[in-house]
C-alpha positions in Angstrom: -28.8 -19.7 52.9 -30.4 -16.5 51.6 -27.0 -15.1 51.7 -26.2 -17.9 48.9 -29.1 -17.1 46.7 -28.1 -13.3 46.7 -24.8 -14.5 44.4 -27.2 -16.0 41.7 -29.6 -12.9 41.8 -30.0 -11.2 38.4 -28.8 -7.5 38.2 -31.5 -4.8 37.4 -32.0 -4.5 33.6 -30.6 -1.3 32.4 -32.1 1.0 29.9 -32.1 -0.5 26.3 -29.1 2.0 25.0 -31.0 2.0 21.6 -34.3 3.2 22.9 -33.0 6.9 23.1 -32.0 6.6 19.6 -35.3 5.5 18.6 -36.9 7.8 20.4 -35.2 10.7 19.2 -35.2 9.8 15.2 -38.4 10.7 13.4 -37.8 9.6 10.1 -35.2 7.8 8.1 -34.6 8.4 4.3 -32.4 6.4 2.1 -31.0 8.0 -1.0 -30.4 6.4 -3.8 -26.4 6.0 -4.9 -24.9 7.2 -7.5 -25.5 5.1 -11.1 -22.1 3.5 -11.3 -22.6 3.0 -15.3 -23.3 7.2 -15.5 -20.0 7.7 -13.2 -18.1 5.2 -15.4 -19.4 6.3 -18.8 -18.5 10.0 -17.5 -14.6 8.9 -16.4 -14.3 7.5 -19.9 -15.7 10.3 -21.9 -13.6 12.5 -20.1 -10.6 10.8 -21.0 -11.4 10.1 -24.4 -11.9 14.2 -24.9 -8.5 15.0 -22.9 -6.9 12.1 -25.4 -8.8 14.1 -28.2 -7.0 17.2 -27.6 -3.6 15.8 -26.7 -3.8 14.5 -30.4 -3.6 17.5 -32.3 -0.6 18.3 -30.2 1.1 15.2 -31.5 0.6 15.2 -34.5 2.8 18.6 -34.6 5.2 16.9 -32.4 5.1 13.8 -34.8 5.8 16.3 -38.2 8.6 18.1 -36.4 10.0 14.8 -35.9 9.7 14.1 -39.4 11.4 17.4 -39.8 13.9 16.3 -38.0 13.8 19.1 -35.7 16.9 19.3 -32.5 16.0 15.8 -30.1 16.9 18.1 -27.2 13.7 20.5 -28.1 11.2 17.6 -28.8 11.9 15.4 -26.0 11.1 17.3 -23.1 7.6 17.6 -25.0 7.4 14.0 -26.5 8.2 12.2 -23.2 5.2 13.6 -21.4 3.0 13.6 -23.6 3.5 9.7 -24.2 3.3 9.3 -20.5 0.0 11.5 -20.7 -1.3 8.9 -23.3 -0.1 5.9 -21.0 -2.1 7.2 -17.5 -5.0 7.8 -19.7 -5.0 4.2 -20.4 -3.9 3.0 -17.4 -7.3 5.5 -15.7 -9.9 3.8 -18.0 -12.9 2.6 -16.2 -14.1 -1.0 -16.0 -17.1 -0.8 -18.5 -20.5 -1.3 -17.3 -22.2 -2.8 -20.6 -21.0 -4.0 -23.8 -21.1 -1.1 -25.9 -18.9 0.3 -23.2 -16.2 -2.8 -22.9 -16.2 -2.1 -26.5 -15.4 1.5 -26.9 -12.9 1.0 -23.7 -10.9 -1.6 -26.0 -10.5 1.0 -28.8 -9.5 3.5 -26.6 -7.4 1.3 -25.0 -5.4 0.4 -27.7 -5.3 3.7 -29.7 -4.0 5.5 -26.2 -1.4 2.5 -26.5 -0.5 3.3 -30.1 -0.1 7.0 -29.6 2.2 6.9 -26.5 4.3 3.5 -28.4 4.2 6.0 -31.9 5.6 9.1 -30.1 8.7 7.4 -28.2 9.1 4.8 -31.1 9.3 8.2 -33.4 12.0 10.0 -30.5 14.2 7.0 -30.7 14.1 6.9 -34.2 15.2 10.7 -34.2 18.1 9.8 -31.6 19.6 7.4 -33.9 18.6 8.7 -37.3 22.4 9.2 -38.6 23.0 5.6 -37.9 21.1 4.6 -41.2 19.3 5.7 -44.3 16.7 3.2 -43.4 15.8 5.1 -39.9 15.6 8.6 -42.2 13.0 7.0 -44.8 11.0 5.8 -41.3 11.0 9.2 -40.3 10.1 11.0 -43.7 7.2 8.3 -43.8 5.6 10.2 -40.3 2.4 11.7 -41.2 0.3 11.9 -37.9 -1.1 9.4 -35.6 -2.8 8.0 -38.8 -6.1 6.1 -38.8 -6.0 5.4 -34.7 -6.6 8.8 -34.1 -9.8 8.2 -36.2 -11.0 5.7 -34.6 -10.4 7.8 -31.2 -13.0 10.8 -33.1 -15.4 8.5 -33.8 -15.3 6.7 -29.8 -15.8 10.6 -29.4 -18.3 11.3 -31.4 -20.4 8.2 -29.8 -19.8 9.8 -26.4 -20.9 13.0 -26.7 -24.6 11.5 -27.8 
């Protein structure tokens, strides 16, 4: 029988694998990560700045509309540019407190406004000969109006 006993005999224990690891680290530091409210509040003050500057742009697209300048020139410009004002919305961050949920709404829906105002205005211009009524909404353009205010002053509030 001690030919039977050899089957239930334990194998030698092996080296714990993680012993060479400990014995080679000396020291472990954690670093802290990144503030995900300073990372957010960064992604949204970038935004607002590029939406900043993209207004002044159409607000000279919007008066050459009112002009009633060729569609063919303004719509290669108008059609990005709105799309440029819909990605901005679409990239804002979730906010991280209040005040930040709040100045994400108003940027939400002024980015909204300008991209809706510039195609509403390019459509307007495509089928302006239609009616008198289209030409008094397009002599009645005068910029992105008091949303583009609003988007200053969410500026503004940033850049403290």
């Amino acid at each position: 029988m001690p030919g039977v006993m050899r089957l239930f005999k334990r194998a030698p224990a092996q080296e714990d694998p993680g012993e060479a690891l400990r014995r080679t680290v000396s020291n472990v530091t954690i670093l802290p990560e990144e503030d995900a409210r300073d990372a957010a509040r960064a992604r949204l003050r970038r935004i607002v700045a590029e939406a900043v500057l993209l207004q002044d742009t159409a607000a000279e697209l919007l008066a050459e509309i009112r002009d009633r300048r060729p569609l063919a020139d303004l719509a290669p410009r108008g059609g990005p540019m709105a799309t440029r004002f819909f990605e901005l919305r679409r990239e804002l961050p979730a906010p991280a407190d209040l005040d930040m949920a709040r100045q994400c709404a108003t940027v939400s829906v002024v980015l909204d406004h300008h991209g809706t105002l510039i195609v509403t205005a390019l459509q307007m211009l495509s089928v302006e000969w239609r009616s008198d009524a289209i030409v008094d909404q397009l002599e009645r353009l005068d910029g992105l109006g008091a949303p583009a205010l609003r988007l200053d002053a969410v500026y503004d509030e940033l850049a403290r």
